[in-house]
FIFI-782421 format. One record per residue (C-alpha): residue in three letters; x, y, z. Coordinates in steps of 0.2 Angstrom, whole numbers, padded with zeros to 4 digits, always signed. Last residue first. Example, Ala and Ser with C-alpha at 12.3 -4.5 7.8 and 13.67 -1.06 7.14 Angstrom:
BEGIN
SER+0068-0005+0036 ALA+0062-0022+0039 
***
This chain:
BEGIN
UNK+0133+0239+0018 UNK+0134+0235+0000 UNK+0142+0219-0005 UNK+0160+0213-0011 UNK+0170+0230-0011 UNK+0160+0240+0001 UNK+0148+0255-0001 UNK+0147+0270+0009 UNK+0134+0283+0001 UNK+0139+0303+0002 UNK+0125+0315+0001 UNK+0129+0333-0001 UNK+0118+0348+0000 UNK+0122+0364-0007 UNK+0130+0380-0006 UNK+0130+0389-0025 UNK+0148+0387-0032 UNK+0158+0402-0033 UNK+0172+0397-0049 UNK+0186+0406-0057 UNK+0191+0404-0074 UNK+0199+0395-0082 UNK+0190+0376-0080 UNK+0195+0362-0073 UNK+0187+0365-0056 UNK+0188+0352-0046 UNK+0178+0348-0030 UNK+0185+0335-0018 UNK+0176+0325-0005 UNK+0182+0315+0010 UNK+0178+0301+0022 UNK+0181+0297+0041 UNK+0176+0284+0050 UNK+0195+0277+0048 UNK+0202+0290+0038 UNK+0204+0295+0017 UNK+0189+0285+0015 UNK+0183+0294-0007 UNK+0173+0305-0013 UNK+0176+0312-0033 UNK+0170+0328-0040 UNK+0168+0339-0055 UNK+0165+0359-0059 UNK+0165+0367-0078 UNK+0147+0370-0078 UNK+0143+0371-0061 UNK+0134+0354-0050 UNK+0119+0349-0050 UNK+0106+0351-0037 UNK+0106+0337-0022 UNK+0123+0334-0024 UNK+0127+0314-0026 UNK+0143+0308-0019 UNK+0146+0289-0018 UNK+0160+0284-0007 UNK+0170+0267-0009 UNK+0179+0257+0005 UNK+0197+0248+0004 UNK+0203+0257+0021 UNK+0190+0258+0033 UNK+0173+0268+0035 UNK+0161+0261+0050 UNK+0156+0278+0055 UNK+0158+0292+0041 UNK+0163+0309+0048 UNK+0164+0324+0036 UNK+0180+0328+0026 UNK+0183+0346+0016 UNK+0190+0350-0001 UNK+0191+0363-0015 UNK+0201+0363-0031 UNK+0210+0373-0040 UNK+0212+0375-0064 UNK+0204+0389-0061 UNK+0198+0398-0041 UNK+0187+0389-0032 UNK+0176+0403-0022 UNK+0167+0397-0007 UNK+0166+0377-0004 UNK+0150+0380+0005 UNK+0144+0361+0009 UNK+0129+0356+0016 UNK+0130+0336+0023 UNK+0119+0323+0023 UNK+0129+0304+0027 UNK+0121+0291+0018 UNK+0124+0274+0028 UNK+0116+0283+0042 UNK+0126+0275+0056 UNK+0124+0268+0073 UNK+0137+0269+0087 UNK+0139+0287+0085 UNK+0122+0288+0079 UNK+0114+0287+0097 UNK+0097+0287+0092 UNK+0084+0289+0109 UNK+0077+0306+0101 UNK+0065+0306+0084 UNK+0047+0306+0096 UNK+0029+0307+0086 UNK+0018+0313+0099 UNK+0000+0309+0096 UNK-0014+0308+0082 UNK-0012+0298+0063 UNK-0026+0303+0050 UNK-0019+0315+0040 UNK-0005+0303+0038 UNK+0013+0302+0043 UNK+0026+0292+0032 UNK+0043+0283+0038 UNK+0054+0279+0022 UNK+0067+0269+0029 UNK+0083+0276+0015 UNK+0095+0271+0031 UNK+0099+0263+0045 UNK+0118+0254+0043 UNK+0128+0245+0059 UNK+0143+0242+0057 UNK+0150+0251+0075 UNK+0151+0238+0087 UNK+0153+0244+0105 UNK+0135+0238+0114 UNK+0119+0248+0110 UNK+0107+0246+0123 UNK+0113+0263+0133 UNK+0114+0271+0119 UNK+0098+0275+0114 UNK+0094+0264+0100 UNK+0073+0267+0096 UNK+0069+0270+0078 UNK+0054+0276+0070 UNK+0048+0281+0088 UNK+0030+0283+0098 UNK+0023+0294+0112 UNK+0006+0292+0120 UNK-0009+0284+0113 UNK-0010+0283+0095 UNK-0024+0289+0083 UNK-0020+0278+0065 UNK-0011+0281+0051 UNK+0007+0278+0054 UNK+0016+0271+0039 UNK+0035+0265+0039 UNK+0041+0256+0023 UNK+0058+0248+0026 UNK+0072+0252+0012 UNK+0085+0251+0025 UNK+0092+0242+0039 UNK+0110+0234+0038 UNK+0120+0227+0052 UNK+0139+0224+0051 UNK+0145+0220+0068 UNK+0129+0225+0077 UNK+0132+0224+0095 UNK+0118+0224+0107 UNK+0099+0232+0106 UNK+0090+0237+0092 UNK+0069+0244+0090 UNK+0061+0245+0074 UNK+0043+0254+0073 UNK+0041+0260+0092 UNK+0029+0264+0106 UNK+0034+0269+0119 UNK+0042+0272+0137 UNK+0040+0253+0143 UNK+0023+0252+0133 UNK+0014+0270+0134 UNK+0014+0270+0116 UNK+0001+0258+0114 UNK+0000+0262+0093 UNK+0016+0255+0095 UNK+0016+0253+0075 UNK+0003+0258+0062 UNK+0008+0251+0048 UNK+0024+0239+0045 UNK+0032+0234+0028 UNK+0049+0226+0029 UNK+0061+0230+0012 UNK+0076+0226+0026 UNK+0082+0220+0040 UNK+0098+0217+0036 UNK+0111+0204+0046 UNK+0129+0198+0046 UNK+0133+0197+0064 UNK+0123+0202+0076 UNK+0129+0201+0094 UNK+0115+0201+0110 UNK+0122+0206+0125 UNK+0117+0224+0126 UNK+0102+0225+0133 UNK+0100+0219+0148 UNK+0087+0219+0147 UNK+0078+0220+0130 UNK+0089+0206+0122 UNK+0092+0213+0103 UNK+0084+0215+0085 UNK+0065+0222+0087 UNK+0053+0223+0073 UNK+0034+0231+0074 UNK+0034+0236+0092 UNK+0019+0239+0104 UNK+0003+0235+0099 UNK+0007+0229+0084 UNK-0005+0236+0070 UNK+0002+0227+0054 UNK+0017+0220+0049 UNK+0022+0213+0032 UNK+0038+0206+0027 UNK+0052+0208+0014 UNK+0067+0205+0025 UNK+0074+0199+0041 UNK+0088+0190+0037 UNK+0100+0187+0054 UNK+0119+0177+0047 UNK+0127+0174+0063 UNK+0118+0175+0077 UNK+0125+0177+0095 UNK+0117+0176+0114 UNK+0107+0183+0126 UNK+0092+0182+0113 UNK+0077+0192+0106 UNK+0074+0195+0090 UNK+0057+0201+0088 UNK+0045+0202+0072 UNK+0026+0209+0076 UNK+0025+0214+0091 UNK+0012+0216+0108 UNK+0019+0215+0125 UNK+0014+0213+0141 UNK+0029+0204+0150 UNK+0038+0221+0150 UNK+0025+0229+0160 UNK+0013+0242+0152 UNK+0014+0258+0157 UNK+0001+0267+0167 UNK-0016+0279+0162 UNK-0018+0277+0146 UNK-0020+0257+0146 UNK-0038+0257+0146 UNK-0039+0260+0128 UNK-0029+0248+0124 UNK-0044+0237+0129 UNK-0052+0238+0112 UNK-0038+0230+0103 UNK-0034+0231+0083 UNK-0033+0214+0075 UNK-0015+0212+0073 UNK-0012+0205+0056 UNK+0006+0197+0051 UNK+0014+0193+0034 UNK+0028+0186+0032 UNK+0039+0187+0017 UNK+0056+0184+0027 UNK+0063+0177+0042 UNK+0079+0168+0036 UNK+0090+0163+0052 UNK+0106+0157+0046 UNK+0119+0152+0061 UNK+0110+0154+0080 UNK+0121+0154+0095 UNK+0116+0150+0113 UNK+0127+0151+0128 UNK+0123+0167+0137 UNK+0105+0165+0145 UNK+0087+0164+0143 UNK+0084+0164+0123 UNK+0068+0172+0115 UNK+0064+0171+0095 UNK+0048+0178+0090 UNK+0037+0178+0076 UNK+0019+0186+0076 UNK+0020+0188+0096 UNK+0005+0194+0107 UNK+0002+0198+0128 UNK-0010+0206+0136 UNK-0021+0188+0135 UNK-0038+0186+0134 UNK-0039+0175+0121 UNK-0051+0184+0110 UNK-0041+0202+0116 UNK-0024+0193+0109 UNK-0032+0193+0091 UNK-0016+0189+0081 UNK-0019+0184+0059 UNK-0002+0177+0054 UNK+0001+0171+0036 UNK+0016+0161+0031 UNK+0027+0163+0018 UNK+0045+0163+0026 UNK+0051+0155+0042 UNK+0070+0147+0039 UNK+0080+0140+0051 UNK+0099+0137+0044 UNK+0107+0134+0062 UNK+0101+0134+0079 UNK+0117+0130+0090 UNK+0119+0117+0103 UNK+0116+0118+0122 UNK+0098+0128+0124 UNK+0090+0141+0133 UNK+0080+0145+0117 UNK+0063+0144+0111 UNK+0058+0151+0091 UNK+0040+0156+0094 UNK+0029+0155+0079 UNK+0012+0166+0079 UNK+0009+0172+0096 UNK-0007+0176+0102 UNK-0017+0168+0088 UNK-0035+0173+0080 UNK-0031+0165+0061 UNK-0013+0154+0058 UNK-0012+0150+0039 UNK+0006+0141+0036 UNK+0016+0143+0019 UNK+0034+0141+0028 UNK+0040+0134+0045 UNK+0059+0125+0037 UNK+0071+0117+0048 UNK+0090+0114+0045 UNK+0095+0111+0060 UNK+0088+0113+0079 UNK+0098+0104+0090 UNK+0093+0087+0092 UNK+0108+0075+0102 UNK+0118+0089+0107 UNK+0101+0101+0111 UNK+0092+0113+0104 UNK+0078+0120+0111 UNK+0060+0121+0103 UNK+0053+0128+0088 UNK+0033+0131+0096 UNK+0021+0132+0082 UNK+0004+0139+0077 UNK+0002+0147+0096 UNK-0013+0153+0107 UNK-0025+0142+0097 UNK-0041+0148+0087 UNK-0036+0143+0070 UNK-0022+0133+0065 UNK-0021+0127+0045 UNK-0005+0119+0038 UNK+0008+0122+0022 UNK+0023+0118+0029 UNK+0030+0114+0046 UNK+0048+0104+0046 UNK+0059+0096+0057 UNK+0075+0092+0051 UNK+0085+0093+0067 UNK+0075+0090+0084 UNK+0063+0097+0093 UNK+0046+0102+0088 UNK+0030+0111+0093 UNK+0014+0112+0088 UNK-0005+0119+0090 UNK+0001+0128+0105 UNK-0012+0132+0117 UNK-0029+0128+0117 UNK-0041+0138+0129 UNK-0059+0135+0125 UNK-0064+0153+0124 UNK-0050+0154+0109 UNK-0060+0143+0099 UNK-0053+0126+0092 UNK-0045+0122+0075 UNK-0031+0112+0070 UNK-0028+0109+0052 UNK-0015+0098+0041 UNK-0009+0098+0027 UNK+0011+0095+0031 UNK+0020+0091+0047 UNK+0036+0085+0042 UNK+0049+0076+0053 UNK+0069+0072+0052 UNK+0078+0066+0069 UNK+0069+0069+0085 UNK+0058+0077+0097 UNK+0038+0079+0094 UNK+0023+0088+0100 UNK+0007+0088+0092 UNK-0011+0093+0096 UNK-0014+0104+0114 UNK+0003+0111+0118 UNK+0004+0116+0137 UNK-0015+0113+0147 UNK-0025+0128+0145 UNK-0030+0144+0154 UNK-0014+0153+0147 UNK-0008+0164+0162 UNK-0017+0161+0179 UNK-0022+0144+0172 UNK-0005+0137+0171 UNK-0008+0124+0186 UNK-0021+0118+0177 UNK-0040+0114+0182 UNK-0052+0100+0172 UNK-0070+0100+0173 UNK-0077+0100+0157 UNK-0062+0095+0148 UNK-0058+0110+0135 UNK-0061+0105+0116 UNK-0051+0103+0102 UNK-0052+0098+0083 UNK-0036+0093+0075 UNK-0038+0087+0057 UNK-0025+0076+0050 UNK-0017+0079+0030 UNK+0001+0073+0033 UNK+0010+0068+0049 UNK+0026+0061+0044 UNK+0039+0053+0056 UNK+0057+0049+0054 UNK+0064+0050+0073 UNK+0073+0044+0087 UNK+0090+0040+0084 UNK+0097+0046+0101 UNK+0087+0039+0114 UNK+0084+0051+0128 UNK+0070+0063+0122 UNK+0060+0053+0107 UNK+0047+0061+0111 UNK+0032+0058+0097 UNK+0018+0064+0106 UNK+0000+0066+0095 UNK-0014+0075+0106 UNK+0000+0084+0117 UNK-0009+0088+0132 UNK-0026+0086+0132 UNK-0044+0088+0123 UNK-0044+0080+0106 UNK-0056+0075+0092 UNK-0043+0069+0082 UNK-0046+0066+0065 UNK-0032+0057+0052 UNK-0027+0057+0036 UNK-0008+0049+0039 UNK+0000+0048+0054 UNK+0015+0039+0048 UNK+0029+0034+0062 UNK+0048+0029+0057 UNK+0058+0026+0070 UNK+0050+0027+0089 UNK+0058+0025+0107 UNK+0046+0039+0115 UNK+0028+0036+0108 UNK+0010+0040+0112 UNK-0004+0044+0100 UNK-0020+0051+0106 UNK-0015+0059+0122 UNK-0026+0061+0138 UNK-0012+0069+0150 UNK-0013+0058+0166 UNK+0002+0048+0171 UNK+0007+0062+0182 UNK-0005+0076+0183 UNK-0006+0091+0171 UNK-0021+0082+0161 UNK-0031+0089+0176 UNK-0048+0084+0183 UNK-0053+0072+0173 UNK-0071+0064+0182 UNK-0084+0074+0167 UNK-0074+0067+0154 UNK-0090+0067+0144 UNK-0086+0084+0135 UNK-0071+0077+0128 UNK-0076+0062+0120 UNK-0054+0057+0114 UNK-0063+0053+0097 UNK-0049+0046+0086 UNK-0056+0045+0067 UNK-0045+0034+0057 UNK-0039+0035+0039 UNK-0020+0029+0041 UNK-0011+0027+0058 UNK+0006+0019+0053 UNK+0020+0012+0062 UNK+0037+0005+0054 UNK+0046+0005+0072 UNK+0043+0004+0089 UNK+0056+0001+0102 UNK+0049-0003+0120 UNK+0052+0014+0135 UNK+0033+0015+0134 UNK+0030-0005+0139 UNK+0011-0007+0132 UNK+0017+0003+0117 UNK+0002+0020+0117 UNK-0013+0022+0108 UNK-0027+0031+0119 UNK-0016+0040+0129 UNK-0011+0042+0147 UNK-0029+0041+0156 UNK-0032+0055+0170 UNK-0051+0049+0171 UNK-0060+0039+0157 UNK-0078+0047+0162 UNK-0088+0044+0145 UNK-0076+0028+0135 UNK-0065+0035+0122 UNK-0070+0032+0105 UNK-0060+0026+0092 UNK-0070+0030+0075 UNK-0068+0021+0057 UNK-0083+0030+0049 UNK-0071+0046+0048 UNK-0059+0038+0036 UNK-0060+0018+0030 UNK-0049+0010+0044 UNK-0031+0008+0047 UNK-0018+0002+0060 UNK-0002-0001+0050 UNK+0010-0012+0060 UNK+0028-0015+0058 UNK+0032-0014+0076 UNK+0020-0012+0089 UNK+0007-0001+0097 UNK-0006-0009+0113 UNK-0023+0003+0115 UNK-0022+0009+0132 UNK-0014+0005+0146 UNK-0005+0013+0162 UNK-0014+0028+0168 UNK-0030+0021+0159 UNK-0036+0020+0142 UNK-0055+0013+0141 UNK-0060+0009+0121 UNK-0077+0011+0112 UNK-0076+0007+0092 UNK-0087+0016+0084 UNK-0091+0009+0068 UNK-0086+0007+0048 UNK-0072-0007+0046 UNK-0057-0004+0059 UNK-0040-0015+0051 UNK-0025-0020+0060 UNK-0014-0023+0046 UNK+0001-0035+0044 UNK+0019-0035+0054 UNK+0024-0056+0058 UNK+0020-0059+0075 UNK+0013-0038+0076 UNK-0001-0044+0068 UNK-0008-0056+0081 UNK-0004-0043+0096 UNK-0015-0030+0086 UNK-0029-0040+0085 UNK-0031-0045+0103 UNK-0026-0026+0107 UNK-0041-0023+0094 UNK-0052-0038+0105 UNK-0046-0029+0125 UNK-0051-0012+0122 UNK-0069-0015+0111 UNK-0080-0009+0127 UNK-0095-0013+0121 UNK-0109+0004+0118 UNK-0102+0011+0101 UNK-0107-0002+0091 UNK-0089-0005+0087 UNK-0091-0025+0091 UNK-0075-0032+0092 UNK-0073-0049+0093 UNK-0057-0057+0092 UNK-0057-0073+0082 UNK-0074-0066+0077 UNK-0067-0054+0064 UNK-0073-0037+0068 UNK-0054-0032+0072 UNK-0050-0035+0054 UNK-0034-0043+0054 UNK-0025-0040+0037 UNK-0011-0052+0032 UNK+0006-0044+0026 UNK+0011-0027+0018 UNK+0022-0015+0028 UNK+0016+0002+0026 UNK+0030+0011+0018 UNK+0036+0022+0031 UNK+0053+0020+0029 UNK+0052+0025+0007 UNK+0041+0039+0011 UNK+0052+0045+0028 UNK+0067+0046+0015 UNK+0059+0053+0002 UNK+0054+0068+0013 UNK+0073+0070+0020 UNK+0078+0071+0003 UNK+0066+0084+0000 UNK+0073+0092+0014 UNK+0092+0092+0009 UNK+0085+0096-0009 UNK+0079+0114-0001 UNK+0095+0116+0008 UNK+0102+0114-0008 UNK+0093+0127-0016 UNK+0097+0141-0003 UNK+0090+0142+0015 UNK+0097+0162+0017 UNK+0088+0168+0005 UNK+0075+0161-0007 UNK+0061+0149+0000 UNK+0062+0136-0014 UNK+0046+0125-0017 UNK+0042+0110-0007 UNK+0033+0093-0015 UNK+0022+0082-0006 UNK+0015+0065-0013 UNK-0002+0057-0007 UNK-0011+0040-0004 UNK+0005+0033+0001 UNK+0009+0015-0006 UNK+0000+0000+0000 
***
């Protein structure tokens, strides 16, 4: 049985080139060719050798584990005609998983339900020894009911032993979930945690729905903050994963948090549906035996979130070649009740990570605009409530940052941010541009930690660029807001970074204090210096020179000088480094006769041999 369906990825430009792109397709090929459902007898848990019923009334736990234990002497099919199939997971059991075994039934007819008051059960599919290998596993056109609103008796899925999952597997190689509903309510609907054995991993989960509900009666220890019980559908560590076409939805009243998260190196998320959780996906931390490598989020649809995609740090080994493009990002905060909202963030906790490669571009992310801001007038919001759209947070290093071509609209409080907040200058950037980045409407709640801003840096910039980004503020505001916040206190002592050509536009429309102070451009630089110039009288066949300062400038660099109004007949000139951080013009005057040039204003452009900084 070969299967049902094919995926193909397309290039996302930048940073993950063409043959990172083959790398994953690889990666899918491989999964296709391992997951290969294992032909062999089929036992049909109707069959009256084990007598399931599926009437929706027997308990049918003990004949499918009857069947499943046949097929797993020699691999086969464990196969669930048309019915509801009624099943009674405890703390310790639940339906038995082997090795080489595709459980399958004909779609939604094929239903496993969860017997009305189960408790704290574990998970409704589980190895009877958890720690046991399983490999070459299938789950193909099922419907697993998990009967929320009848677990009237759960009182927490936080408790050991008692998180009411679907799919349940540590030691695993090569799992297919293929086409198939959860009707879920716990923690971690499908967990694939490989955490401790270190060839975990091969899994697919392609084309499942994910529909959740809140147990009636359940409490969480978490409550004060997200009201839910951690990730909700899919959590997974290991080697090589893709979650493709695939939908979760829920409303925000019910509380569901992340839709997904993944750990582990070639892990990917691409082209699925979430609608109603707090978070699309968690990227979780790295470690020696899974650090996070070469993983792809792209061409996801995330409706009413608090955070979009959360990049976790805190970890052992460094991120590298992460790339988050194309996807779509709608954040309604006030539907979940929460004063906080990310569209893409990254956030470490100490000193030691470092990320390589991180290409965050052609994003686009919505904030619905929020009522309740206008009760913030009278105080500042705390640091923990925060409202952004692209935010780069991180004690540590990262080498290679792209954060280009995206869309933001209406964060509440920043639209991009580059660097820890506090304290703030431990962050090093090497190699980055943010750049050609659309945001509207910015730090509308401008009385957030003393404003409102549109792009916010913090650290060391060891050759930084931001330009070309499209500024727009058209709506009332409350308080004061910036273009740019660097003060110099959050910068550290690297002096490559580049802010210039952002095109920041006001409209008729737009109320409140527009601030342009909190730039230390000593330590930033516009990468086109302004300057007006009155050579004075140049006599024939002379010339006239001055120098202006240029920060960043060494020995090998280019200057391009462009007079706002042309130059006098006769005139010419040439710009060139003649310092460090210092650059120079020259006005000749070849003609022969002398020459008063009108005063006028020069811009002079820094550019580098092999790319323009």
């Amino acid at each position: 049985m070969a299967r049902p369906v094919s995926y193909t990825t397309k290039a996302a430009g930048g940073l993950i080139d063409a043959a990172h792109i083959n790398l994953l397709q690889t990666d899918v090929a491989l999964i296709d060719t391992a997951l290969a459902v294992v032909e062999g007898a089929v036992h049909n848990v109707k069959a009256p050798v084990y007598g399931a019923v599926g009437n929706g009334v027997a308990d049918d736990t003990a004949a499918i584990n009857a069947a499943s234990l046949a097929a797993s002497v020699a691999g086969g099919i464990v196969y669930f005609p048309p019915g509801t199939y009624l099943v009674s997971p405890t703390t310790t059991a639940g339906l038995n998983v082997y090795s080489n075994i595709t459980y399958m039934g004909v779609g939604p007819a094929s239903i496993i339900k969860v017997k009305a008051n189960a408790g704290n059960y574990l998970s409704v599919f589980m190895p009877p020894v958890l720690a046991t290998r399983v490999e070459h596993v299938t789950f193909r056109d099922l419907r697993i009911n998990q009967n929320a609103a009848a677990q009237t008796n759960a009182t927490t899925p936080m408790v050991a032993g008692g998180y009411q999952i679907g799919i349940y597997a540590t030691n695993y190689k090569y799992v297919n979930i293929l086409n198939v509903g959860f009707d879920c309510c716990g923690v971690n609907t499908v967990l694939l945690n490989g955490d401790g054995y270190a060839d975990a991993g091969d899994y697919l989960v392609d084309g499942c729905a994910f529909r959740w509900a809140k147990l009636p009666n359940a409490t969480n220890p978490d409550a004060a903050v997200h009201r839910s019980y951690d990730n909700s559908a899919g959590y997974t560590v290991g080697r090589r994963g893709l979650v493709t076409r695939c939908t979760f939805i829920s409303t925000p009243s019910a509380g569901p948090r992340g839709a997904w998260e993944i750990h582990g190196p070639h892990q990917s998320f691409v082209g699925n549906l979430v609608d109603g959780y707090q978070t699309l996906l968690n990227v979780g931390t790295g470690t020696v035996t899974y650090p996070v490598v070469d993983t792809m989020v792209s061409d996801n649809v995330g409706r009413n979130l608090t955070t979009g995609i959360r990049i976790i740090g805190s970890g052992t080994a460094a991120t590298k070649r992460l790339t988050v493009t194309d996807n779509l990002l709608h954040m309604d905060t006030a539907a979940h009740g929460l004063n906080e909202g990310w569209g893409i963030v990254t956030a470490t906790s100490s000193g030691s990570e470092a990320a390589e490669e991180i290409d965050i571009s052609r994003n686009a992310i919505v904030y619905e605009l929020d009522a309740r801001s206008t009760t913030w007038t009278g105080a500042a919001l705390g640091i923990s409530e925060y409202f952004a759209g692209i935010t780069i947070w991180t004690y540590g290093s990262i080498k290679g940052l792209r954060v280009e071509d995206n869309t933001i609209v209406n964060p509440g409080c920043v639209g991009i941010a580059v660097g820890q907040y506090s304290p703030a200058t431990t962050t090093v950037v090497t190699d980055g541009s943010v750049r050609r980045n659309k945001v509207r409407n910015a730090g509308r709640i401008g009385t957030w930690a003393g404003g409102g801003r549109y792009i916010d840096l913090a650290g060391s910039f060891l050759n930084l660029d931001v330009s070309d980004n499209d500024l727009t503020d058209e709506i009332a505001m409350i308080g004061t807001r910036r273009w740019l916040y660097a003060p110099t206190a959050r910068l550290g002592t690297a002096t490559n970074a580049w802010v210039y050509d952002n095109r920041l536009t006001l409209t008729s429309t737009a109320t409140g204090t527009f601030a342009s102070v909190d730039i230390d451009w000593a330590k930033l630089s516009r990468k086109d210096v302004r300057m007006d110039w009155d050579p004075g009288i140049i006599a024939a066949l002379a010339a006239a020179s001055t120098t202006f300062v240029l920060t960043g400038a060494v020995a090998g660099d280019t200057v391009e000088a462009h007079p706002f109004a042309a130059v006098e007949p006769g005139l010419s000139y040439t710009a060139f480094v003649n310092a460090p951080n210092q650059g120079g013009v020259i006005l000749n005057n070849g003609s022969a006769g002398a020459i008063d040039p009108a005063i006028r204003t020069w811009r002079f452009r820094l550019r580098r041999t092999q790319q323009d900084v």
